[in-house]
C-alpha positions as MATLAB code, in Angstrom:
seq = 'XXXXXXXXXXXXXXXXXXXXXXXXXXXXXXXXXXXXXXXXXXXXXXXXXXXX';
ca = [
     -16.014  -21.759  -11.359;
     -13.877  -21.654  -14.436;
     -15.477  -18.298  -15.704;
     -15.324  -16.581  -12.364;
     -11.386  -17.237  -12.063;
     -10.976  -16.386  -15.874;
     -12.830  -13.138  -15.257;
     -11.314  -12.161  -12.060;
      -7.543  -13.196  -13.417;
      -7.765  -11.528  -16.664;
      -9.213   -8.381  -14.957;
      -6.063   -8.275  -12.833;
      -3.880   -9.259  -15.531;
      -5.511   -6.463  -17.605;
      -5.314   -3.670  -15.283;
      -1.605   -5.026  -14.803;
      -0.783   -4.484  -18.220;
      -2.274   -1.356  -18.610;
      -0.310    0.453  -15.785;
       3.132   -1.494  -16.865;
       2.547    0.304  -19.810;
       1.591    3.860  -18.292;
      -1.512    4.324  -18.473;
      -4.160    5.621  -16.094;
      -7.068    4.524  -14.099;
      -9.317    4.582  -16.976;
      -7.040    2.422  -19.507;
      -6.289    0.002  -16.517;
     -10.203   -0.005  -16.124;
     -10.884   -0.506  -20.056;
      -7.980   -3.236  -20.254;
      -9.323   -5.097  -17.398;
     -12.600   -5.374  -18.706;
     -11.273   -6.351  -21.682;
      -9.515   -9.054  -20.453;
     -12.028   -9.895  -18.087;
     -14.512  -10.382  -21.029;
     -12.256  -12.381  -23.164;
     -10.666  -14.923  -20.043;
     -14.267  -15.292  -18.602;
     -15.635  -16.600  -21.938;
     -12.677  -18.577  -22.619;
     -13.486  -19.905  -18.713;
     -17.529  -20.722  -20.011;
     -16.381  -22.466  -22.802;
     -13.816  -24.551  -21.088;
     -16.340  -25.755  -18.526;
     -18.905  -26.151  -21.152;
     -16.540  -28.486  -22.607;
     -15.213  -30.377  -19.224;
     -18.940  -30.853  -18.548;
     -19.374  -32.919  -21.820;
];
């Protein structure tokens, strides 16, 4: 569960950024799977390490 939020919320948060800071549909696209990638692994490891 923690991955899928991470993803999904850092996509968003990406996208977000991208377009406060002008850019287009592509840069709100590459920053939001950027995020994504970075908050959903942060999300894997935090439930890998809740689950221990």
């Amino acid at each position: 569960m923690l991955p899928l939020i991470g993803a999904l919320g850092g996509g968003a948060w990406g996208a977000w950024i991208a377009k406060k800071r002008g850019g287009g549909r592509a840069d709100m696209a590459q920053y939001g799977a950027g995020f994504a990638i970075f908050w959903g692994l942060i999300g894997v490891v935090a439930a890998i390490w809740l689950a221990r």
